[in-house]
KEBANU-390863 format. One record per residue (C-alpha): residue in one letter; x negated, y, z. Coordinates in nm, 3 decimals, padded with zeros to 5 digits, m for minus. Layout:
N
- r; x; y; z
- A; X; Y; Z
...
***
This chain:
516
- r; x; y; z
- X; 00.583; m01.080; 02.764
- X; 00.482; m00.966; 02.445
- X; 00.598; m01.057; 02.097
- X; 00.203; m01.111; 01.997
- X; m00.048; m01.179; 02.116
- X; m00.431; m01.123; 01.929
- X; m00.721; m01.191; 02.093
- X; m01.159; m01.262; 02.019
- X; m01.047; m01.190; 01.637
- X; m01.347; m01.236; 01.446
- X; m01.306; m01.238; 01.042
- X; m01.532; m01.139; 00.728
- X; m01.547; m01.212; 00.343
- X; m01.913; m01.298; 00.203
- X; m02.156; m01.063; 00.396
- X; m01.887; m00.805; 00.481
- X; m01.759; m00.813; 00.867
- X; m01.395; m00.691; 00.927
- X; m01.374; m00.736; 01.280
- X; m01.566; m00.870; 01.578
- X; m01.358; m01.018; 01.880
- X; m01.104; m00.758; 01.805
- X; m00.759; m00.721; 02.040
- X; m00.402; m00.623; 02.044
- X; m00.073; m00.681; 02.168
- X; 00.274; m00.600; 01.980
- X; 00.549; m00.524; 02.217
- X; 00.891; m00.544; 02.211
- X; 01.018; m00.248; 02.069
- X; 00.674; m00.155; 01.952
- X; 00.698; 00.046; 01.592
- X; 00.376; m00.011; 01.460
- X; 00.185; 00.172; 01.231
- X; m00.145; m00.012; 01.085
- X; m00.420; 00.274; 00.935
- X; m00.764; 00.214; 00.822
- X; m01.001; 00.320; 00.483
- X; m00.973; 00.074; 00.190
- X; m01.106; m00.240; 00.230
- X; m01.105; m00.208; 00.649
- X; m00.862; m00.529; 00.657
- X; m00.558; m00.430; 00.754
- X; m00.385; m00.630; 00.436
- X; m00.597; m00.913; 00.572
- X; m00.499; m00.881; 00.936
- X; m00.119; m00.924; 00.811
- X; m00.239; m01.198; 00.652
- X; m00.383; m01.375; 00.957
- X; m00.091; m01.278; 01.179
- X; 00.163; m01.439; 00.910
- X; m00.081; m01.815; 00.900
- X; m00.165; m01.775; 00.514
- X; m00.519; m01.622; 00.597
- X; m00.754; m01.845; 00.864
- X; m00.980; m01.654; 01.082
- X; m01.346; m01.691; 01.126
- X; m01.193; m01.728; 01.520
- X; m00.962; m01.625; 01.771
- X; m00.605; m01.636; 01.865
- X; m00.278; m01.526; 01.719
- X; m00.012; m01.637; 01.953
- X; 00.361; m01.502; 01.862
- X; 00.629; m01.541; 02.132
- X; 00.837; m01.885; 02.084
- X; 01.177; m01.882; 01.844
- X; 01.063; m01.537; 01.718
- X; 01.225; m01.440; 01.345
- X; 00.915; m01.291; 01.114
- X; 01.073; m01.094; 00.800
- X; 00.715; m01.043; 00.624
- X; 00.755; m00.782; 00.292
- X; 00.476; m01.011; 00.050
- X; 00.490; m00.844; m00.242
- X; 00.270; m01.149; m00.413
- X; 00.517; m01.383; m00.310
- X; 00.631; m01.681; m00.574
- X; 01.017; m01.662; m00.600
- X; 01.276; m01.856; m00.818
- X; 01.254; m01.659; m01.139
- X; 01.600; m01.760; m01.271
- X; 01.781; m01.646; m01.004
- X; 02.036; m01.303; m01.077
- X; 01.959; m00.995; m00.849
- X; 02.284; m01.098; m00.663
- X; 02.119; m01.461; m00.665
- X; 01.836; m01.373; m00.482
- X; 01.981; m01.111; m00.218
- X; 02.232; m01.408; m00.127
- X; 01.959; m01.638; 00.021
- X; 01.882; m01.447; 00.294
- X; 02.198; m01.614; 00.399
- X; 02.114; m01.950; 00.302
- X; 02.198; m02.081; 00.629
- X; 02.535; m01.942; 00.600
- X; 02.636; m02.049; 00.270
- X; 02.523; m02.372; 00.353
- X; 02.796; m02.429; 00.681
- X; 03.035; m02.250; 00.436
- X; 02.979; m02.537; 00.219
- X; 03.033; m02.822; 00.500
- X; 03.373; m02.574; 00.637
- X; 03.493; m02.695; 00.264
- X; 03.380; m03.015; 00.269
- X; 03.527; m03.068; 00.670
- X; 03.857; m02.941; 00.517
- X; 03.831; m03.224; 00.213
- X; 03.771; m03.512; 00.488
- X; 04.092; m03.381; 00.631
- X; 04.331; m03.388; 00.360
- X; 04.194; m03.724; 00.267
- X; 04.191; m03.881; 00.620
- X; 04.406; m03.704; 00.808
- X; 04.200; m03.718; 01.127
- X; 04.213; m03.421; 01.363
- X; 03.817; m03.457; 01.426
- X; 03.795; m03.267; 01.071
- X; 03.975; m02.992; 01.172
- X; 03.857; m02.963; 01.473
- X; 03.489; m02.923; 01.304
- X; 03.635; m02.709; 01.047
- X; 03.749; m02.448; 01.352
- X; 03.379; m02.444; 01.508
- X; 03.217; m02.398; 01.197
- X; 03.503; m02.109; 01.101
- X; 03.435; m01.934; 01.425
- X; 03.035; m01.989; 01.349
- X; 03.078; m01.801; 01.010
- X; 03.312; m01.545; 01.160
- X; 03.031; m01.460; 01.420
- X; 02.785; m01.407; 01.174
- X; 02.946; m01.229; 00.956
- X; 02.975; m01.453; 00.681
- X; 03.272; m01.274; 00.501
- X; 03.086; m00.913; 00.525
- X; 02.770; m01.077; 00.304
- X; 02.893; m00.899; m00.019
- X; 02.920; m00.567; 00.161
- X; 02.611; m00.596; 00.309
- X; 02.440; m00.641; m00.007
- X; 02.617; m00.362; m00.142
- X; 02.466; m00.117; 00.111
- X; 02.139; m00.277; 00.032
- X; 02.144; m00.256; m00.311
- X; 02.241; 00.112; m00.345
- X; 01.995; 00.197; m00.020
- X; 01.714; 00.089; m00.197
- X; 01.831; 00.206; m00.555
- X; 01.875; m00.128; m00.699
- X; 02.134; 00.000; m00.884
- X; 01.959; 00.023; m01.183
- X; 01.817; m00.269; m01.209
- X; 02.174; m00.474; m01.282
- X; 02.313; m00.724; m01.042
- X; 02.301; m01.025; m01.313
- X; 01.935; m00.920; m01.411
- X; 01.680; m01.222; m01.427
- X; 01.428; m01.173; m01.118
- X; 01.202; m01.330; m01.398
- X; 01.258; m01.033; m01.649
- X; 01.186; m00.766; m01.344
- X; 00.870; m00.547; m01.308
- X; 00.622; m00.573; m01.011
- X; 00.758; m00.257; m00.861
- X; 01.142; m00.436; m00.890
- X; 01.053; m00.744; m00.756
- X; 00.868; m00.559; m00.457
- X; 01.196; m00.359; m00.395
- X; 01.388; m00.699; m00.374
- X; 01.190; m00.849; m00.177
- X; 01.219; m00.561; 00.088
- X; 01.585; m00.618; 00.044
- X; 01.592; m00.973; 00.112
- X; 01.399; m00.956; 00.419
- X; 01.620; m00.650; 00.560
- X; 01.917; m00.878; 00.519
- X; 01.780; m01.178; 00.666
- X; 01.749; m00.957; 01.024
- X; 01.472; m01.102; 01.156
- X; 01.324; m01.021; 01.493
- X; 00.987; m00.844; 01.383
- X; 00.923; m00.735; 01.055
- X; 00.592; m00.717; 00.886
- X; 00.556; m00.453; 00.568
- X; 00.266; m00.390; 00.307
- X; 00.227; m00.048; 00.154
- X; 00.609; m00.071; 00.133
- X; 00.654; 00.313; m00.036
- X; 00.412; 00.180; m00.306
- X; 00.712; 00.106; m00.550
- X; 01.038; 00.375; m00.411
- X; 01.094; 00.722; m00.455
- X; 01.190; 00.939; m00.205
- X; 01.542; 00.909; m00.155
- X; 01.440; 00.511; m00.115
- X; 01.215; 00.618; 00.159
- X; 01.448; 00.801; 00.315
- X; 01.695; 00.500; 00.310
- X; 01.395; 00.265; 00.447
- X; 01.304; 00.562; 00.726
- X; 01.672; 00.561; 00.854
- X; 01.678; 00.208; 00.873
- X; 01.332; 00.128; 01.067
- X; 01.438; 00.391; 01.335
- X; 01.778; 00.200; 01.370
- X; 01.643; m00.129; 01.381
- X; 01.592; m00.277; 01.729
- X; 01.324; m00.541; 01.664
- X; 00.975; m00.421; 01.651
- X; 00.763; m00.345; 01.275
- X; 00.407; m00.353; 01.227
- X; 00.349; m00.159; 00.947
- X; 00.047; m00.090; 00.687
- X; 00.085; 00.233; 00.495
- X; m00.092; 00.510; 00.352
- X; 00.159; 00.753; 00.339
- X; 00.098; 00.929; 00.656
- X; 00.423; 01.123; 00.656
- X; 00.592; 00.822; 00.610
- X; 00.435; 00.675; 00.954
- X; 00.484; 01.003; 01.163
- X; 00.883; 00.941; 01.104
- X; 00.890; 00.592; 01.187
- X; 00.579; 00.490; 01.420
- X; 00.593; 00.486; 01.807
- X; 00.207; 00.354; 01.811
- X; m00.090; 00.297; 01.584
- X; m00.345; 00.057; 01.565
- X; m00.629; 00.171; 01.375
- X; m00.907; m00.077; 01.201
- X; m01.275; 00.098; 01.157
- X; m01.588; m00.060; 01.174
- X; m01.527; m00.412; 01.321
- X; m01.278; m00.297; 01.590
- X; m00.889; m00.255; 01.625
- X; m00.787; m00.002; 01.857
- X; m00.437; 00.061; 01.973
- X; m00.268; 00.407; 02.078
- X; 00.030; 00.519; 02.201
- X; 00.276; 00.755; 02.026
- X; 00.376; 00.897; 01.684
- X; 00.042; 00.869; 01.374
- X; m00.034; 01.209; 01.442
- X; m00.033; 01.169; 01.824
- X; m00.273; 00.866; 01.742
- X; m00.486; 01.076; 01.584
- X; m00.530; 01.322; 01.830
- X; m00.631; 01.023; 02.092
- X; m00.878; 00.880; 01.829
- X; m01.059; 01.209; 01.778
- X; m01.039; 01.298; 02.143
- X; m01.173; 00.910; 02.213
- X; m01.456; 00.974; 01.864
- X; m01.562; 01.309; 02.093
- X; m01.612; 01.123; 02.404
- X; m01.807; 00.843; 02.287
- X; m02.035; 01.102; 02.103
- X; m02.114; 01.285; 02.454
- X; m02.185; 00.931; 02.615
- X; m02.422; 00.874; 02.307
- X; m02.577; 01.191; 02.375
- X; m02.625; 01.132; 02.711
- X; m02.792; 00.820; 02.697
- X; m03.021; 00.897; 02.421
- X; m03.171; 01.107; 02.652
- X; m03.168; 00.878; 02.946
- X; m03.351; 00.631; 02.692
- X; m03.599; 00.851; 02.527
- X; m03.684; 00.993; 02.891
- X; m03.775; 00.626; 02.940
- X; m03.914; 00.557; 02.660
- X; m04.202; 00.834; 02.682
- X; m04.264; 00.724; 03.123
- X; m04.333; 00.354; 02.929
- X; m04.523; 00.457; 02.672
- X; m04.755; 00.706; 02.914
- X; m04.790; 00.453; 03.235
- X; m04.764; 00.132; 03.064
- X; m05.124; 00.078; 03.120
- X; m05.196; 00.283; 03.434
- X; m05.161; 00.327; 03.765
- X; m04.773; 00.310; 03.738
- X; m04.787; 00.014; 03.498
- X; m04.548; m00.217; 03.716
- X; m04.286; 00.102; 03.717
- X; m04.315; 00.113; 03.332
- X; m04.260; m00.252; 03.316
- X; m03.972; m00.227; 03.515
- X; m03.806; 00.089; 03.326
- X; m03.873; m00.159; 03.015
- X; m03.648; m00.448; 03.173
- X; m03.387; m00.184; 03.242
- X; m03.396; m00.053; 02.893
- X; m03.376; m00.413; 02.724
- X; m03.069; m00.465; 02.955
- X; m02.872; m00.169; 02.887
- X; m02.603; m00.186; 02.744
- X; m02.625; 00.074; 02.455
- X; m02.320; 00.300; 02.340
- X; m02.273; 00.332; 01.920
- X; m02.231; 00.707; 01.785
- X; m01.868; 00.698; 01.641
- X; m01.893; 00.578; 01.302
- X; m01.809; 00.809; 00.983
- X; m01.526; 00.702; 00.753
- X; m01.685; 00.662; 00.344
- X; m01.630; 00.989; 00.194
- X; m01.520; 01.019; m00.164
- X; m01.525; 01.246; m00.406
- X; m01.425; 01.251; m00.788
- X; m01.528; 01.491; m01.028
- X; m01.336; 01.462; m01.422
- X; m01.563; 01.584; m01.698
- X; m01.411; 01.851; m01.944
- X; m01.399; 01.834; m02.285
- X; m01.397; 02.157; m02.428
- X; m01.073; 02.209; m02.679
- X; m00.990; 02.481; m02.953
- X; m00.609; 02.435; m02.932
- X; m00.373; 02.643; m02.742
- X; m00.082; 02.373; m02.827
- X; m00.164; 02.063; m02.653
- X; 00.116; 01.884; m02.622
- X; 00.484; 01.846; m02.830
- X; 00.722; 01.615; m02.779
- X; 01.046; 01.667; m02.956
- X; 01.366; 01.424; m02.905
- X; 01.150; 01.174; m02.784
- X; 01.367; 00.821; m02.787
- X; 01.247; 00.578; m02.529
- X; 01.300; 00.202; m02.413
- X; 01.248; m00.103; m02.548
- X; 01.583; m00.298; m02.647
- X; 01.778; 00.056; m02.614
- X; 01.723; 00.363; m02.512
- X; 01.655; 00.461; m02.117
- X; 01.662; 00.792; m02.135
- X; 01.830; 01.093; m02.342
- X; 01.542; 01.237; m02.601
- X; 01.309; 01.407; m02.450
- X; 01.159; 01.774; m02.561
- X; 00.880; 01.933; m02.369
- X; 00.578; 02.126; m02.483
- X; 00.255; 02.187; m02.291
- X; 00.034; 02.485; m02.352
- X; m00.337; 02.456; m02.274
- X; m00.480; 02.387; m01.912
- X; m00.072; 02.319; m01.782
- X; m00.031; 02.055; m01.562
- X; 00.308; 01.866; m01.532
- X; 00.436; 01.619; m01.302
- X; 00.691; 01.322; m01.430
- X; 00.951; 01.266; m01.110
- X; 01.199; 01.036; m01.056
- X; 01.299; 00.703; m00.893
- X; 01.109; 00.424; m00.945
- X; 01.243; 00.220; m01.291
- X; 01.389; 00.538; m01.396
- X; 01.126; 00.477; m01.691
- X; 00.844; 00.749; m01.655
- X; 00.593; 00.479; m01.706
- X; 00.801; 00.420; m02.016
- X; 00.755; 00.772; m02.135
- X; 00.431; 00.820; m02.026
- X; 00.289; 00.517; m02.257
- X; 00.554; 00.632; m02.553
- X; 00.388; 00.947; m02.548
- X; 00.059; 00.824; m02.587
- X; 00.211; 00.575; m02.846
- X; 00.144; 00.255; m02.660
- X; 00.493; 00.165; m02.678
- X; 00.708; 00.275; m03.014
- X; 00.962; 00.512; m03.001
- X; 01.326; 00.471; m03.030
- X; 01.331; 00.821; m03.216
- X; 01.174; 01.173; m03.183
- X; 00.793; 01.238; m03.225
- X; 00.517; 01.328; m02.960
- X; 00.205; 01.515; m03.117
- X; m00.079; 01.651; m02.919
- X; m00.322; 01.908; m03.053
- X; m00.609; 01.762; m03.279
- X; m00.897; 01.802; m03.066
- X; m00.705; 01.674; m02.765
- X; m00.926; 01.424; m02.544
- X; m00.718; 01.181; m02.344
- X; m00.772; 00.971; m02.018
- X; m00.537; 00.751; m01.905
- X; m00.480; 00.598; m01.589
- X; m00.259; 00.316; m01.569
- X; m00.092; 00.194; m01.213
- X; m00.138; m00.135; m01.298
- X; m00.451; m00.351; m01.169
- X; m00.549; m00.578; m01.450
- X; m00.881; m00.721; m01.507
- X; m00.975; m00.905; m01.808
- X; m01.207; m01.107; m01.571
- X; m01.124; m01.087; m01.205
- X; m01.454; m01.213; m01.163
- X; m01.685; m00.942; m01.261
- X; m01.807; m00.745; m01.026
- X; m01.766; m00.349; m01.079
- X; m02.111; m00.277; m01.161
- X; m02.087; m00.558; m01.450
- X; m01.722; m00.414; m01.548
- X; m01.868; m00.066; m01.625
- X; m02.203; m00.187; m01.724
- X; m01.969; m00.373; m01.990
- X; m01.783; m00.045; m02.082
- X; m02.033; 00.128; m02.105
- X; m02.354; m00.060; m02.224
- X; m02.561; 00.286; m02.214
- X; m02.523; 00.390; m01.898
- X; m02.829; 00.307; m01.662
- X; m02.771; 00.079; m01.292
- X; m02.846; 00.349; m01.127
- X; m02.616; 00.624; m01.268
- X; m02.299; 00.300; m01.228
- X; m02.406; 00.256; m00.898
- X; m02.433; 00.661; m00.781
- X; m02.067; 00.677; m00.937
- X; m01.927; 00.408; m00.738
- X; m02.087; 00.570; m00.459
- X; m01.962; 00.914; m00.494
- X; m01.570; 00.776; m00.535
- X; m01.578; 00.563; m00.198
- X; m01.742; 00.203; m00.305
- X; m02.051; 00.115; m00.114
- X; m02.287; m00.102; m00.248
- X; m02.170; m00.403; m00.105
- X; m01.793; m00.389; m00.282
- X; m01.991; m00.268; m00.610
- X; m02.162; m00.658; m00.602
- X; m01.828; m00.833; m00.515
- X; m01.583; m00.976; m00.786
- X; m01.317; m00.729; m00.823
- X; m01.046; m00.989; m00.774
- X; m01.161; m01.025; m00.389
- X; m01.142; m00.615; m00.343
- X; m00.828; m00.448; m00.253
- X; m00.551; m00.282; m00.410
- X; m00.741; 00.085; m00.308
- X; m01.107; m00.015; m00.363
- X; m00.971; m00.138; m00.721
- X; m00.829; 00.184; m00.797
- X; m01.187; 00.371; m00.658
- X; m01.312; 00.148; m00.949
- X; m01.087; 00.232; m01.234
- X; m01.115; 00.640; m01.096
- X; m01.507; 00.602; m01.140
- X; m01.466; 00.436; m01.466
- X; m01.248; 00.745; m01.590
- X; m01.523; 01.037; m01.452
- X; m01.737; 00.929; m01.729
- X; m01.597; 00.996; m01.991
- X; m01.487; 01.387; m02.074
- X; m01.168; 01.436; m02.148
- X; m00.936; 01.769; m02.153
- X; m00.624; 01.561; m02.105
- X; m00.534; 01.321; m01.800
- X; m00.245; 01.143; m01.770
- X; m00.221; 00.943; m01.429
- X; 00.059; 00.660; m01.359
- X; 00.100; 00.625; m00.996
- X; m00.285; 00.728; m00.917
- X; m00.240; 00.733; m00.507
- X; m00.071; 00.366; m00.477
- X; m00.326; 00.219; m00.286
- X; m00.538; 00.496; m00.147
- X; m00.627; 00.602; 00.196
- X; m00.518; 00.973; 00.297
- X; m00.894; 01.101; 00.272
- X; m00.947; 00.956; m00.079
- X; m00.591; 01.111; m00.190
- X; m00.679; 01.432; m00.102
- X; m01.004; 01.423; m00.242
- X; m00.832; 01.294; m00.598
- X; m00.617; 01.613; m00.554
- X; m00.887; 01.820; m00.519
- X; m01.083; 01.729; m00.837
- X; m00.702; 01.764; m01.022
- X; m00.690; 02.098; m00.930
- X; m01.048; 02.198; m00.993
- X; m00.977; 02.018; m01.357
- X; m00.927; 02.286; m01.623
- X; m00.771; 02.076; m01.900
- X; m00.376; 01.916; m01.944
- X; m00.210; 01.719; m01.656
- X; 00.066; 01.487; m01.679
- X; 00.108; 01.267; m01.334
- X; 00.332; 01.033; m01.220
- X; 00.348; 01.027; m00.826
- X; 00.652; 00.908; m00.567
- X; 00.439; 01.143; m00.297
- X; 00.571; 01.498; m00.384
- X; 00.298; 01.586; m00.149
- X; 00.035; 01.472; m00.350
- X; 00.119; 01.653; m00.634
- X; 00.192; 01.984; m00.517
- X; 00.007; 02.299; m00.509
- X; m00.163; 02.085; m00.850
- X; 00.122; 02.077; m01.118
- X; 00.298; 02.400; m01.273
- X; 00.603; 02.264; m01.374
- X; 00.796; 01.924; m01.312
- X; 01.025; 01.723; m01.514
- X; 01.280; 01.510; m01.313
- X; 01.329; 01.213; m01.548
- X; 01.597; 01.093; m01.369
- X; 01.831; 01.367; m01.488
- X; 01.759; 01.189; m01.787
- X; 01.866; 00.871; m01.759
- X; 02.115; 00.706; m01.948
- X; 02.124; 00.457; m01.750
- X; 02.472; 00.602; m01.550
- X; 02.651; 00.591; m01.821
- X; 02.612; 00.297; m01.954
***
């Protein structure tokens, strides 16, 4: 019997359709990986399969006394819990007979009666089972697995970034050891030795995952089927991502022959109707024009929205375009030891390093968003900068993209907003919807566009590829190679990054953090 069951799933959001009596089944043991373009629905679907999203219709039926561990990343926890605070209610159940063991024990000093202790034994044995007294280890692992670390066991959860309180989330759910578990863009917010932790642990865990990612290396090491949203349909393969792939391309070449094939057959028919419709053979044309009208026609496979991004250049008369010299960073102390780098003109650097390390930190003390702790960074005078920032704030989640860049730009003409949009992967549709309702990638498409018009011959990019679909990342590598001015990104794909940047700096060497 299987763990879930989906069927007739019919869903859309204003005029835009997601899916159409769409179908699938998770299996026990099933690894699943969810893939799809921006915007497609697949945060949606894990929405609907979860009960905090209605459908338009259909049926999401989950096998009875089933344990859902579901990674939300929005989620609205207890903000003055510690790290250790928070990690310890996946065991809520636990701590709560550990509790009643104490109390039990209290009745029987005071009373004496042997029910007590009796009650006291069960519950003992319960806790023993369940490893109540291996909690603090267990955490442990957790903690350094997913580099928590850092972050400090008595820290606040209300004093933690978005990326932290994504990480602890993840941990809390892998500690709770739930049946299935459910996970968002989960390498969004680690680096890769996190990954690594988070790979090792999927492909031990016996339960089954249904997971939505963009990192497509990421899925080949963990996956043991896809499902794949496109165009109002979900369709399920067998096998590792890149398997899947091969099946969906092999399946796209079919359906293109049978579309051949018939569009023949029809305009064959087509052209008998139209010549005999009002002859001799008029009750044969009639008839081919009942067959026609009951056919059942086949779609051409549909073409994913292609992208493409293209940064102005700014042309600069400085060789020197970049000097930072014992840079001090962090805001109560320092995070880091002082940084010195220099950057020469056209040379593009990536910033590596686990996530909270503080490249985002550097990155905005460089540009002098945040105040140093000591040091100086200085780039050249004619130095043109463009700044992408990973985070996805809106001053008005309201406005719709066109209005957003209309407002940025008050020159710029409809149609030269709308072409823009276009060109990065936002259809016209999405460029008329409030920008709160889009998702995390087409969000990103809209803050990319907003950056190609205005030259620059400096980019720095903070986590660019969070949210993106692998077509749209590799056409934002593309126009960062083609890019003749200064680099500085901030990526936890290595893959994204390389055969772009000249040089990296590992920031983590430069913590200070380990020493504390």
């Amino acid at each position: 019997m299987p763990l879930l069951t989906v069927s007739d799933l019919t869903m859309s959001f204003a005029e835009k359709d997601l899916y159409a009596d769409a179908e699938f089944q998770l299996e026990a043991g099933d690894h699943m990986g969810i893939v799809g373009q921006n915007g497609v629905g697949k945060s949606t679907l894990i929405k609907i399969i979860t009960g905090s999203e209605l459908p338009l219709k259909g049926q999401i039926n989950w096998q009875k006394n089933i344990k859902i561990g579901y990674l939300d990343q929005y989620a609205d926890i207890e903000e003055d819990l510690t790290l250790t605070q928070f990690l310890q209610t996946a065991y809520a159940d636990l701590f709560e007979r550990n509790e009643q063991l104490t109390e039990l024990y209290n009745q029987y000093a005071e009373t004496g009666e042997e029910k007590y202790l009796d009650r006291a034994g069960q519950t003992q044995e319960y806790l023993d089972a369940h490893g109540f007294y291996e909690i603090d280890t267990e955490i442990e692992q957790t903690i350094t697995g997913l580099g928590l670390d850092s972050i400090g066991r008595d820290q606040l959860v209300g004093e933690m970034s978005g990326g932290q309180r994504s990480k602890i989330i993840l941990a809390k759910m892998i500690l709770a050891s739930p049946d299935v578990i459910l996970l968002d863009e989960p390498t969004n917010y680690l680096d890769t030795a996190q990954i690594e932790w988070l790979i090792d642990y999927l492909n031990s865990f016996q339960g089954a995952v249904m997971v939505v990612s963009h990192d497509y290396d990421f899925l080949e090491q963990i996956t043991n089927c896809i499902i794949n949203v496109a165009f109002g349909k979900i369709t399920k393969y067998r096998g590792s991502f890149k398997q899947a792939m091969r099946q969906r391309a092999e399946r796209e070449e079919f359906q293109q022959r049978q579309f051949d094939k018939q569009q023949v057959e029809i305009e064959k028919a087509e052209r008998f109707i139209r010549k005999n419709k009002a002859g001799s053979k008029s009750t044969m044309a009639k008839s081919r024009e009942k067959k026609l009208a009951r056919m059942e026609r086949v779609d051409p496979p549909s073409t994913n929205i292609q992208a493409s991004f293209n940064f102005p250049y700014a042309d600069t008369g400085s060789h020197n375009a970049l000097t930072v010299e014992e840079l001090s960073v962090g805001y109560n102390k320092p995070l880091l030891a002082p940084v010195t780098i220099s950057m020469s003109l056209g040379e593009k650097v990536a910033f590596a390093g686990f996530n909270g390390v503080g490249k985002s930190t550097l990155i905005k003390t460089i540009l002098g968003k945040l105040p140093s702790k000591g040091g100086s960074a200085e780039f050249s005078p004619s130095a043109v900068i463009n700044y992408f920032s990973q985070e996805l704030d809106w001053e008005n989640d309201a406005m719709t993209p066109m209005a957003i860049i209309a407002d940025a730009f008050p020159k710029l003409q409809q149609r030269a907003i709308r072409t823009k949009l276009a060109q990065c992967g936002l259809d016209s549709e999405n460029a008329m919807k409030p920008i709160g309702q889009l998702s995390g990638g087409e969000q990103t498409k809209v803050k990319l566009a907003m950056m190609e018009f205005t030259p620059s011959n400096f980019l720095i990019m903070d986590e660019p590829t969070n949210h993106l679909d692998e077509e749209t990342k590799e056409a934002l590598k593309r126009a960062l190679q083609r890019f003749e001015g200064n680099l500085i990104v901030v990526s936890h794909e290595s893959g994204f990054y390389e055969g772009v940047v000249d040089k990296i700096l590992n920031v983590e060497k430069l913590s200070l953090k380990k020493s504390e």
